[in-house]
Backbone as a ProteinNet text record, in pm:
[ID]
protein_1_A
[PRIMARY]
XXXXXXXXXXXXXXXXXXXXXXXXXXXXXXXXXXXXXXXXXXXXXXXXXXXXXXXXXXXXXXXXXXXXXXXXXXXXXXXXXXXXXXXXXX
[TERTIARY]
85	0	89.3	56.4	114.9	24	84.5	-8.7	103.9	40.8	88.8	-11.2	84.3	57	90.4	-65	-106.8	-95.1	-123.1	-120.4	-101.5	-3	-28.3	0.4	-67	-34.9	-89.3	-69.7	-67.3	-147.2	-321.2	-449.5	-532.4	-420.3	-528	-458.5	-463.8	-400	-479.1	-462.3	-491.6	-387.8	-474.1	-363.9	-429.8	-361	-450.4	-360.5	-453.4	-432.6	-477.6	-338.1	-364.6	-362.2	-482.1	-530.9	-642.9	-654.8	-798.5	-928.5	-1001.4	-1182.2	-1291.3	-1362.5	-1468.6	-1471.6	-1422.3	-1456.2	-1349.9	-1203.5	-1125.1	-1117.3	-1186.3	-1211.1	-1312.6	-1396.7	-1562.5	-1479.1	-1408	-1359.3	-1245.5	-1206.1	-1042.3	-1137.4	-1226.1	-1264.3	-1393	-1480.1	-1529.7	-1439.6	-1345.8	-1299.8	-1198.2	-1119.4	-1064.3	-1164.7	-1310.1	-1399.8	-1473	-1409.8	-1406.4	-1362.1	-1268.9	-1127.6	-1234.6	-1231.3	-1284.2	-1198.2	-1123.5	-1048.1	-1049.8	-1127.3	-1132.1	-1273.8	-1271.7	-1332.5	-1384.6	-1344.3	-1394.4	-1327.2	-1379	-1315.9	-1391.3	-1329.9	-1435.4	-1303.2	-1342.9	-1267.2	-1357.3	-1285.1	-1389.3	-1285.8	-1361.6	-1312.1	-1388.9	-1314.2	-1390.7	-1429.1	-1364.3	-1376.3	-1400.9	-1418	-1435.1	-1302.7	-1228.1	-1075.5	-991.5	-1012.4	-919.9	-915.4	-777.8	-745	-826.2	-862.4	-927.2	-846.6	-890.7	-781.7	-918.3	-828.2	-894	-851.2	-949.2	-942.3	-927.3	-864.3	-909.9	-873	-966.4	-942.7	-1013.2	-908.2	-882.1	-945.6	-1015	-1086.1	-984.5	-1049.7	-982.8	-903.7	-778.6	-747	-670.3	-669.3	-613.8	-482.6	-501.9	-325.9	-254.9	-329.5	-301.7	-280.4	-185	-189.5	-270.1	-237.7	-384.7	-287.7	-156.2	-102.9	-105.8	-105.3	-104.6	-287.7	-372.3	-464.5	-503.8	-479.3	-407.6	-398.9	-289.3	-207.3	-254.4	-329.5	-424.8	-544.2	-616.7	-696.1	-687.1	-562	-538.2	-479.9	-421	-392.6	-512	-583.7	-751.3	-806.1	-819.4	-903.5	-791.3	-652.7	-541.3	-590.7	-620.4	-668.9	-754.8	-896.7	-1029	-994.6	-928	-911.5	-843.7	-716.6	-648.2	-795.1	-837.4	-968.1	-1044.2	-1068.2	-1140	-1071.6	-938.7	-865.9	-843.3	-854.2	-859.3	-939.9	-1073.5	-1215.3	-1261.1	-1174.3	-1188.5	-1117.7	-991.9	-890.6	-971.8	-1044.8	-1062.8	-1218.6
-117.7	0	123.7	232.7	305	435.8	536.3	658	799.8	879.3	1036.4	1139.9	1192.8	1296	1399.4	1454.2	1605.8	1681.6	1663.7	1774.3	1709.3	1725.8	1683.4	1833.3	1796	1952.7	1872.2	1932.9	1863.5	1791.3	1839.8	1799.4	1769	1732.7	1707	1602	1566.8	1472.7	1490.7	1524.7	1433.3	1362.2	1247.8	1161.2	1077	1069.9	965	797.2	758.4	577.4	526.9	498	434.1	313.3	312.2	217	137.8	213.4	111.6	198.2	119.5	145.8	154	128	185.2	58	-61.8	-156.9	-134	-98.9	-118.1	55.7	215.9	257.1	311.2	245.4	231.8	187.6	61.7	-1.4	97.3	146	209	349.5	400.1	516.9	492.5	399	346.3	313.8	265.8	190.3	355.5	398.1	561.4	633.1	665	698.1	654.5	514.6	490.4	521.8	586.3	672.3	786.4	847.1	909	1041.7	1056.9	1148.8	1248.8	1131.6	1193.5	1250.2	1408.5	1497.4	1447.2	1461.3	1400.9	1294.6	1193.5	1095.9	1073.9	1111.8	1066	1083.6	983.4	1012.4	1043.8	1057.5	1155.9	1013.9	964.8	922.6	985.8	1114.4	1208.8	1189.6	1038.9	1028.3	814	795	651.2	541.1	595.1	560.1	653.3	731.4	814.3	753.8	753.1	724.5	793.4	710.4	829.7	884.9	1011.6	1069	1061.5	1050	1059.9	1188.1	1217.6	1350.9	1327.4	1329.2	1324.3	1455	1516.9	1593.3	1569	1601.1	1561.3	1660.2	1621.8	1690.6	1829	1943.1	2024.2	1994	1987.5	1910.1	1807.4	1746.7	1586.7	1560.4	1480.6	1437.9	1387.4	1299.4	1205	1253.2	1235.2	1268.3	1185.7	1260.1	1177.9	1067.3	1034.8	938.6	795.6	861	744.1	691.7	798.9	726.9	607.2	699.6	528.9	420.2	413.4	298.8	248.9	275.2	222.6	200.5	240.3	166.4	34.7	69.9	-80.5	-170.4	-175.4	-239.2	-346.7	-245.8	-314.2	-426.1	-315.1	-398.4	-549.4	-542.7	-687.2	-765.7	-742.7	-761.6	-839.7	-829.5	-908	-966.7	-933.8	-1045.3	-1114.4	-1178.8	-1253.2	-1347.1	-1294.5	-1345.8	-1427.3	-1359.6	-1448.6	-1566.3	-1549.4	-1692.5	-1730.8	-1737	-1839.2	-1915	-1848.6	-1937.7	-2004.6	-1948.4	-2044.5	-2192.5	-2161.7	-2297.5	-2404.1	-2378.2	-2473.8	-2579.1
0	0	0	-87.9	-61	-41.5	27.5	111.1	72.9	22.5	55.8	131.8	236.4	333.2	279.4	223.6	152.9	260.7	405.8	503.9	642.4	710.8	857.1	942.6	1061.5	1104.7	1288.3	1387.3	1505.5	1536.4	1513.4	1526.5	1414.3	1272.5	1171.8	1061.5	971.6	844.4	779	600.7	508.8	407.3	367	289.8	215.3	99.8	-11.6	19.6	-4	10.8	-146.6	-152.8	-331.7	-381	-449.8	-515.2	-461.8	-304.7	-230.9	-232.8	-230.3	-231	-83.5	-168.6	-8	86.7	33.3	184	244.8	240.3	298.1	388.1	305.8	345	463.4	391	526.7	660.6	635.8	786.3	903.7	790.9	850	931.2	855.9	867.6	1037.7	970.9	1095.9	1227.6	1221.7	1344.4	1365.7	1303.4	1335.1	1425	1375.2	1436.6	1628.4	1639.6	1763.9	1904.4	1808.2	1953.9	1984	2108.5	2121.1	2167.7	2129.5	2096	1960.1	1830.7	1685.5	1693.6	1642.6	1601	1474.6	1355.3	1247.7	1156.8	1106.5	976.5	875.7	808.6	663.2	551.9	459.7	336.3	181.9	111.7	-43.9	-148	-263.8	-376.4	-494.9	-513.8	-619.6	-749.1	-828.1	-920.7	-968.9	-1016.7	-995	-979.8	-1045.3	-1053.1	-974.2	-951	-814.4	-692.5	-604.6	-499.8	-362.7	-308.1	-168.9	-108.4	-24.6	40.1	207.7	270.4	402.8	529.9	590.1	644.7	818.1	912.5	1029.8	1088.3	1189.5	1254.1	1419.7	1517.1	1629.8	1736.7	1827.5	1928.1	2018	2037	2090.8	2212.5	2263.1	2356.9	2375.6	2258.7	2233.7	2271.2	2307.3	2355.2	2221.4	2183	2086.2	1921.2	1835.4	1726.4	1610.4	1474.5	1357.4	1331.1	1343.1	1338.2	1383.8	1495.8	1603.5	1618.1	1605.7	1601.8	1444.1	1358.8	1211.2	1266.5	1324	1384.9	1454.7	1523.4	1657.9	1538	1489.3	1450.5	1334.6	1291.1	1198.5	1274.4	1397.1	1490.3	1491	1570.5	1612.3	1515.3	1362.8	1226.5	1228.8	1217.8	1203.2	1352.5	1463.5	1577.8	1524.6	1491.3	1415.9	1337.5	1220.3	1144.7	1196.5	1259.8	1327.8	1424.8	1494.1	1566.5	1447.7	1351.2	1254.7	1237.5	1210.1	1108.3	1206.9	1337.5	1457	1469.5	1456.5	1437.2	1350.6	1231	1100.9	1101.4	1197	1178.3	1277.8	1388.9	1446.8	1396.4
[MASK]
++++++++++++++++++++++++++++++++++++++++++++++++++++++++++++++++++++++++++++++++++++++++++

């Protein structure tokens, strides 16, 4: 996968994720949305073949950066799936 960071700034990111679509977006963006630290997530795919770019912006206050919350949430999503292919093997 590869990603460019159009903007990071203390309490905000955007960045396009290339070459992926809305299931892999819906999830990342949903489970980002869980921290309760994030102000807003949503991402835009403006064109049908364009890369999404995704937006987070972080609650007034936050300790936590738009980085680290990423990371924490794909943590989580590899977390479930791992849980899945556990339940599948047995």
């Amino acid at each position: 996968m590869k990603l460019k960071i159009i903007e990071l700034e203390k309490s905000k990111i955007r960045l396009s994720l290339e070459g992926e679509g809305h299931t892999f977006m819906n999830t990342l963006t949903e489970e980002i949305l869980t921290d309760p630290e994030v102000d807003v997530a949503k991402y835009v795919i403006e064109y049908q073949f364009s890369d999404p770019e995704l937006f987070i912006t972080m609650k007034e206050g936050s300790k936590k950066d738009p980085v680290t919350v990423i990371r924490e949430a794909c943590d989580r999503i590899s977390a479930r799936c791992d849980d899945l292919l556990g339940c599948l093997k047995n």
